[in-house]
C-alpha positions as CSV (number, residue, x, y, z in Angstrom):
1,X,103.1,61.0,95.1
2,X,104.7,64.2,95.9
3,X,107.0,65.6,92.5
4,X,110.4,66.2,93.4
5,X,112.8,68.1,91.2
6,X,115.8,69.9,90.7
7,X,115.6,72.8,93.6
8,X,115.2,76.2,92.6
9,X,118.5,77.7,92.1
10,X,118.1,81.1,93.5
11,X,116.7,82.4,96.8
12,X,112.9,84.4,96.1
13,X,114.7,87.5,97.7
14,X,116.9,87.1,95.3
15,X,114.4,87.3,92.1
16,X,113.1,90.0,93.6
17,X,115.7,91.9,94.1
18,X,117.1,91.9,90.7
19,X,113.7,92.5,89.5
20,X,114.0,96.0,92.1
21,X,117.1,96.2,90.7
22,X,116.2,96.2,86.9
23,X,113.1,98.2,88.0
24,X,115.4,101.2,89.9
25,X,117.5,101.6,87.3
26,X,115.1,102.0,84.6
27,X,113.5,104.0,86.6
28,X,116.7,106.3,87.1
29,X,117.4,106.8,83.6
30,X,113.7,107.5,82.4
31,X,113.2,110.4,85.3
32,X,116.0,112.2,83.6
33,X,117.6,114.0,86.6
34,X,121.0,115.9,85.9
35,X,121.8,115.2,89.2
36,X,122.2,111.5,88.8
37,X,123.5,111.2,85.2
38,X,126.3,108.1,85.6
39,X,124.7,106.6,89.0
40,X,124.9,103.4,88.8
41,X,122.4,100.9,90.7
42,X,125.2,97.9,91.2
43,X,123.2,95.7,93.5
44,X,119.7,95.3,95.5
45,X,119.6,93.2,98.6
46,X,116.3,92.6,100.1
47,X,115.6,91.1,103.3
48,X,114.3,88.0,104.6
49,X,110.8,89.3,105.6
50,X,110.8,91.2,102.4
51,X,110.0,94.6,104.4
52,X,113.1,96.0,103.1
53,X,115.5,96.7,100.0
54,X,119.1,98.3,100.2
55,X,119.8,99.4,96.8
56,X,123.4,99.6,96.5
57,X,124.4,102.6,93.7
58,X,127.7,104.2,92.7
59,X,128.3,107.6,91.2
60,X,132.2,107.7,90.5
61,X,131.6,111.3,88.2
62,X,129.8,112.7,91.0
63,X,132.1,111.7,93.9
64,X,135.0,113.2,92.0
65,X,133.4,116.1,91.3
66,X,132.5,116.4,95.3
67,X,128.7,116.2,94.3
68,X,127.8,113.0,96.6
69,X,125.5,115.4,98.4
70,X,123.3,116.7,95.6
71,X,123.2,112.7,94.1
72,X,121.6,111.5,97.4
73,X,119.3,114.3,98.1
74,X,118.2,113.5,94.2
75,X,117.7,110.0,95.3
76,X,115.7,111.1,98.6
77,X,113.3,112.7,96.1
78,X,112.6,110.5,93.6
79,X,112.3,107.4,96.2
80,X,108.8,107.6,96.2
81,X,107.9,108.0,92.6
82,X,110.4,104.7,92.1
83,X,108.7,102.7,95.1
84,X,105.3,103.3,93.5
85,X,106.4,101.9,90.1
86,X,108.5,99.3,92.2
87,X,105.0,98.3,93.9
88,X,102.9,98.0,90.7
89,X,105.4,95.9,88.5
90,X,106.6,93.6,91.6
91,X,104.0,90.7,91.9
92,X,104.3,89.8,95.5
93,X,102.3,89.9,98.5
94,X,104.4,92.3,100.4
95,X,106.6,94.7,97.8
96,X,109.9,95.6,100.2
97,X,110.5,99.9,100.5
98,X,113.6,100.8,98.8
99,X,116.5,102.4,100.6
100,X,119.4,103.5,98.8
101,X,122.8,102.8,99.9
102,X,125.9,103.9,98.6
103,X,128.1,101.0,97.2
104,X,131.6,101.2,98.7
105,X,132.9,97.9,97.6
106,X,133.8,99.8,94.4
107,X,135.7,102.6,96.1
108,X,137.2,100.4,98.2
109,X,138.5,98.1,95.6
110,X,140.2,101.7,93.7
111,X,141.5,102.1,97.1
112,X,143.5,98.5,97.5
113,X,144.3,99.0,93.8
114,X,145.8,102.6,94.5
115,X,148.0,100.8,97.6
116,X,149.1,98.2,96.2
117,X,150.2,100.8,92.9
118,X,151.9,102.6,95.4
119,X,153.6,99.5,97.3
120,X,155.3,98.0,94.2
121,X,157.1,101.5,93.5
122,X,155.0,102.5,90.6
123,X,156.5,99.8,88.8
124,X,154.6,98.4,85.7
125,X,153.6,95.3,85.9
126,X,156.4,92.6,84.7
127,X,159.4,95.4,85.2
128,X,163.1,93.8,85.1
129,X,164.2,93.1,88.7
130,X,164.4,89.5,88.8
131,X,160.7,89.0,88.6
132,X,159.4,85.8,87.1
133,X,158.7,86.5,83.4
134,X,160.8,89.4,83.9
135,X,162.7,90.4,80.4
136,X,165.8,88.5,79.6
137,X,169.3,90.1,79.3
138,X,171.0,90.0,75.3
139,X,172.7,86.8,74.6
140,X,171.5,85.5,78.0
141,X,169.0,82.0,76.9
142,X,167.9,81.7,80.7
143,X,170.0,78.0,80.6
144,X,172.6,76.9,82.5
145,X,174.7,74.2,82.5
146,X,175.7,72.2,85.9
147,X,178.0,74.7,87.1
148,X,175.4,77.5,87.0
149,X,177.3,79.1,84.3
150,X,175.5,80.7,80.8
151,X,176.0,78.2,78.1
């Protein structure tokens, strides 16, 4: 009689890329590197045939300071020493190779953020100019009576 239960509720790429994930960042803040102080692993997504693993990263301090170029060379070094400790602590039968990726979902998202700033007219949120929960005028309740006049 064959057991059935509940089924699992996440994909075995998926364990195993939050395990890299875990693993990579760890890894990033024991090695100690200047060069990638505030990089941020944000996501790991391995692939199918587990022969691969983008790790997604973002380094907001280092972008602003023009620095993108010194934080992925830093990366390019230390890949190896991560994907060793990435293939001992990963029980698996094939351990995927690590790439990393920049994450641009986050810049993007500043980006929409900083259009849509600039669409409303640098406007604070909930200004007056008739918008719903917009403040109300002295002496003015928001009723009316049939006639569309203040009571």
């Amino acid at each position: 009689m064959a057991r059935r239960g509940n089924p699992k509720p996440f994909q075995r790429t998926d364990r195993i890329g939050e395990l890299v994930r875990e693993i990579v960042a760890s890894e990033l803040e024991r090695i100690g590197d200047e060069r990638l102080d505030l990089v941020t692993v944000t996501a790991v997504k391995v692939d199918g045939s587990l022969e691969r693993a983008d790790v997604f990263y973002s380094a907001f301090t280092a972008q602003a300071e023009d620095r993108m170029e010194e934080v992925e060379e830093a990366l390019e070094e230390v890949r190896w020493p991560i994907q060793q400790v990435v293939n001992r602590q990963v029980r698996a039968r094939r351990t995927p190779q690590i790439r990393f990726r920049v994450d641009d979902v986050l810049n993007e998202g500043v980006r929409i953020e900083e259009i849509l700033h600039d669409i409303a007219g640098d406007a604070p949120a909930g200004a007056a100019g008739g918008a719903p929960g917009g403040p109300v005028e002295p002496g003015d309740g928001g009723a009316t009576d049939e006639q569309g006049e203040s009571r």
